[in-house]
C-alpha positions as CSV (number, residue, x, y, z in Angstrom):
1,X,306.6,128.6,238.6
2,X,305.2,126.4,235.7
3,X,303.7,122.6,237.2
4,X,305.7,120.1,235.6
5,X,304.6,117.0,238.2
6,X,301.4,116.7,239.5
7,X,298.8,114.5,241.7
8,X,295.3,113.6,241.3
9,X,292.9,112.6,243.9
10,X,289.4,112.0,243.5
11,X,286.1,110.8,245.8
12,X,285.5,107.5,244.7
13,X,282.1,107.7,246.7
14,X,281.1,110.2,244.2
15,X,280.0,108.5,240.8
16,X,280.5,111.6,238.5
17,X,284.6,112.3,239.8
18,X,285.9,109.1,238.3
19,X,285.1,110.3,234.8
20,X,286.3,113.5,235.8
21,X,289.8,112.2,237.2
22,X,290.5,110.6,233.7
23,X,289.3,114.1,231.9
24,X,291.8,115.5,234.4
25,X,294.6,113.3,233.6
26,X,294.2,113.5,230.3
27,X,294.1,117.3,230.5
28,X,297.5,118.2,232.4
29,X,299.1,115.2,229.7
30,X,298.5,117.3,226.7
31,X,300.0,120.5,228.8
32,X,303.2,118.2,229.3
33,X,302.5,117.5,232.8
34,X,303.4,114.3,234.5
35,X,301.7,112.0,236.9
36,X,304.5,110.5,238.5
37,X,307.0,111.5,240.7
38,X,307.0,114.2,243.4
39,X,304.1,116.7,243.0
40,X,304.3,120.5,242.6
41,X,300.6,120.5,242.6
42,X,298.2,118.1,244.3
43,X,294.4,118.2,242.5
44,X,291.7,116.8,244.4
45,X,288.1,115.9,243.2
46,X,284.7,116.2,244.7
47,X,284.8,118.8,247.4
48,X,285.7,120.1,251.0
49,X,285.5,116.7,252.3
50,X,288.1,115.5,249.4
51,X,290.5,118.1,250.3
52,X,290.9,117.4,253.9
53,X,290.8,113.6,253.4
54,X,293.8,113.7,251.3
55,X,295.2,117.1,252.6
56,X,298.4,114.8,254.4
57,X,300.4,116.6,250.9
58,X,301.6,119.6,253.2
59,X,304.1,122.2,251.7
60,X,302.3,121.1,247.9
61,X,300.2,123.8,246.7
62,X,296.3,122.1,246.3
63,X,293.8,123.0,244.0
64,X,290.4,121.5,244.5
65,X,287.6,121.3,242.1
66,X,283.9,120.3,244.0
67,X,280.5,121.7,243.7
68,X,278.7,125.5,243.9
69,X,278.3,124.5,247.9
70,X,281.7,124.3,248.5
71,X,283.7,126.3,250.8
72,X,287.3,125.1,250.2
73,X,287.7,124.3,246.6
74,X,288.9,127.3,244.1
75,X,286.7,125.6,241.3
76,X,283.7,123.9,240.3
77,X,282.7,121.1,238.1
78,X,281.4,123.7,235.1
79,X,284.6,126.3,235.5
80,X,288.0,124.3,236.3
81,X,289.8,124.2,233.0
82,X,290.4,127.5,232.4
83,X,291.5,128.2,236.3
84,X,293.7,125.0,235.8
85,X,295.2,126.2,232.7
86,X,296.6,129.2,234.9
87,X,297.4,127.7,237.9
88,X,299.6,125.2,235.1
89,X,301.4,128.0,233.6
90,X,302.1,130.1,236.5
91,X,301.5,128.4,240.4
92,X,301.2,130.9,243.2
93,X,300.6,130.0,247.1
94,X,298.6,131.3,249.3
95,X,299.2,130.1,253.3
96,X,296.2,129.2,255.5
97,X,296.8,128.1,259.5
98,X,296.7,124.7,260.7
99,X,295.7,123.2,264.1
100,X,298.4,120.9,266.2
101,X,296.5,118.7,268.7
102,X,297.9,115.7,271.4
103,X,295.8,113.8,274.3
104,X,297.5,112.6,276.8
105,X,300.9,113.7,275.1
106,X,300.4,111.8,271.7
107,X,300.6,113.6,268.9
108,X,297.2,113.7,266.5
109,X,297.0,114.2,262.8
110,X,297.1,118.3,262.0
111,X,293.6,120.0,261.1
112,X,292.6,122.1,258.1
113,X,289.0,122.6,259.6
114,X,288.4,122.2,263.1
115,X,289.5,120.3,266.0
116,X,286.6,119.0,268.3
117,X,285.0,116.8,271.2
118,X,280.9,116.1,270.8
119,X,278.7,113.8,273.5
120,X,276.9,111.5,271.1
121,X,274.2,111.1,274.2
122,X,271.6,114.0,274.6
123,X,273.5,115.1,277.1
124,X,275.7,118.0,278.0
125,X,279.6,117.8,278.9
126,X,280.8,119.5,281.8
127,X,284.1,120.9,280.3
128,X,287.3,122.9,281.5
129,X,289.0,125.1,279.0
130,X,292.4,126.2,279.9
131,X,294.1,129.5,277.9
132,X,297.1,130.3,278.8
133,X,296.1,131.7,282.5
134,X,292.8,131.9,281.9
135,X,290.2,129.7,283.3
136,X,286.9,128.6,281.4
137,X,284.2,126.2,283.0
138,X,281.0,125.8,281.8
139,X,278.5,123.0,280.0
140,X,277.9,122.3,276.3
141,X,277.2,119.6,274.4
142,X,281.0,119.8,272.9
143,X,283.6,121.9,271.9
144,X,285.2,122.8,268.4
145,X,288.8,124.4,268.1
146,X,288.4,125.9,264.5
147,X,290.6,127.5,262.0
148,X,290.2,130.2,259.4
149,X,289.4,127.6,257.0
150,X,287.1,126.0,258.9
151,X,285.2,129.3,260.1
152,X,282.0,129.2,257.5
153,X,281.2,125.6,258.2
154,X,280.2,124.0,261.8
155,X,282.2,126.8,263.7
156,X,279.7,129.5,261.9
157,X,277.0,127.1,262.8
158,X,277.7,126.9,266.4
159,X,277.7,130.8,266.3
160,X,281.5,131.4,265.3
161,X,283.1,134.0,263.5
162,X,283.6,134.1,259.7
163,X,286.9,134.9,259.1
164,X,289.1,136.1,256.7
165,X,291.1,132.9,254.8
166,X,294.5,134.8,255.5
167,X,293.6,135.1,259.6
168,X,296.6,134.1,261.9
169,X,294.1,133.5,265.3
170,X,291.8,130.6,265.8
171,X,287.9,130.4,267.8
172,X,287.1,127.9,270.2
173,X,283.8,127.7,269.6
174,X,280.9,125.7,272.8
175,X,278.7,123.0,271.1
176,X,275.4,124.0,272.1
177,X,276.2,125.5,275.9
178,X,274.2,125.4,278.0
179,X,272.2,128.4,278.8
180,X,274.6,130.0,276.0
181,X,277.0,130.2,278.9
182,X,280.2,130.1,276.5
183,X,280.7,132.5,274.1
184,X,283.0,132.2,271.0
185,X,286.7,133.1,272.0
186,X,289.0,134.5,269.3
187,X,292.2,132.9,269.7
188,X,295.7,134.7,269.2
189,X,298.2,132.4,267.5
190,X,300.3,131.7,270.1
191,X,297.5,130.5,272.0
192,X,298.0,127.2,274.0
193,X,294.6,125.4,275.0
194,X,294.2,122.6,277.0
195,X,290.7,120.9,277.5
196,X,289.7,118.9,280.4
197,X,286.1,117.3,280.9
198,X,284.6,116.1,284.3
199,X,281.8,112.9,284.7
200,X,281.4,109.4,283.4
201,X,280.7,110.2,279.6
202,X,282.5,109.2,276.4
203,X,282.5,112.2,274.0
204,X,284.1,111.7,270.7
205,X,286.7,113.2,269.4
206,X,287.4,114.4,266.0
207,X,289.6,116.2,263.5
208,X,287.8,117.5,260.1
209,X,285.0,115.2,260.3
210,X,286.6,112.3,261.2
211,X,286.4,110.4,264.2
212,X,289.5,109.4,265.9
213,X,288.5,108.3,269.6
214,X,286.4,108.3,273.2
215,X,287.5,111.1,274.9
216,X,286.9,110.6,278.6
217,X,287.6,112.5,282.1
218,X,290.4,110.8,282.2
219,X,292.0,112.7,279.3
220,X,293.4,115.7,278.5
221,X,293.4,117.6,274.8
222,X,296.1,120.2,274.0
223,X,295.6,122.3,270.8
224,X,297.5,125.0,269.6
225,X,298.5,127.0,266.1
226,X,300.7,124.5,263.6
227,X,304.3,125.5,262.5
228,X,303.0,123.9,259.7
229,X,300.8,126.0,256.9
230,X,298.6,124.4,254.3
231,X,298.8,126.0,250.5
232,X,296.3,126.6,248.4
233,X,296.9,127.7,244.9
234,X,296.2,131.1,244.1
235,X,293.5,131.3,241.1
């Protein structure tokens, strides 16, 4: 399929993407491509972090242009032109798994990353991690649900799995556990996981980076595989 419509999004905490946003622009114009209307193809500008700030575009291809560092972009500063001019001419697809999440039955924006509670004290949480029938107490400092996207970044770091981009399962990966208690559990999609914590303190609770919320004892997280896939453009 040839992009006729498409959306650009840049980090405006970066100083170098605004110049590159208008070089951008100015780029798909002279290819024909318009900046109104409904996207085929949603460009983002600055890195990982750009992506999953403004990844809310699901079932629209993304192609992300960040640094050397980055993980989730298909391009770099130096080399995007000549990937873009493909991708322009002829967009392909590729699906990677999302993360569904509630507490206390309300629904929570969908990860591209990871899913996670973290005590911001030196202290460890004493945590209860429910799978399916299975039965998981132990201690750690928090606990990240992770997806195959999100497996080379603080899931490796906690001592996760790398894993292949087109993976269908999932890790729940311990925080620091205590004693290395926990170890990293690969998840089958159809996994249902429900997390429980026990004491008086207020972890926090976070999709991709962001912080949402306190999660207390008084809660309870469910996360499981989306129905929902995100697209990357092929390059």
């Amino acid at each position: 399929m040839k992009v006729k419509c498409a959306a650009v999004f840049a980090n405006r905490k970066k100083p170098q993407t605004a110049a590159l946003r208008r070089e951008v622009e100015r780029f798909l114009l002279a290819r024909g491509v318009s900046l109104s209307g409904k996207p085929q193809l949603v460009i983002t500008i600055g890195g990982d972090g750009t992506v999953l700030y403004h990844k809310k575009h699901y079932g629209v291809p993304y192609f992300a242009i960040g640094s050397n560092t980055s993980f989730i972009c298909q391009s770099t500063f130096a080399n995007w032109r000549a990937k873009l001019a493909r991708t322009l001419h002829s967009l392909h697809a590729e699906k990677r798994l999302m993360l569904s999440c509630s507490i206390d039955g309300k629904n929570m924006p969908l990860s591209l990353n990871e899913i996670g509670i973290r005590n911001p004290e030196p202290r460890v949480l004493s945590l209860h991690l429910a799978v399916g029938k299975k039965h998981y107490a132990f201690r750690a400092d928090g606990l990240l649900f992770c997806t195959p996207t999100g497996s080379p970044a603080y899931c490796y770091s906690c001592g996760g799995r790398q894993m292949k981009k087109s993976d269908s399962r999932f890790q729940a990966v311990a925080i620091s556990p205590f004693r290395r208690a926990f170890s990293p559990l690969m998840l089958a999609r159809g996994a249902r996981c429900t997390l429980r914590m026990n004491g008086p303190e207020r972890a926090q609770f976070f999709i991709d980076g962001h912080l949402f919320r306190s999660f207390t004892s008084k809660n309870t997280l469910r996360v499981q595989a989306s129905a929902k896939p995100f697209l990357f453009a092929k390059v």
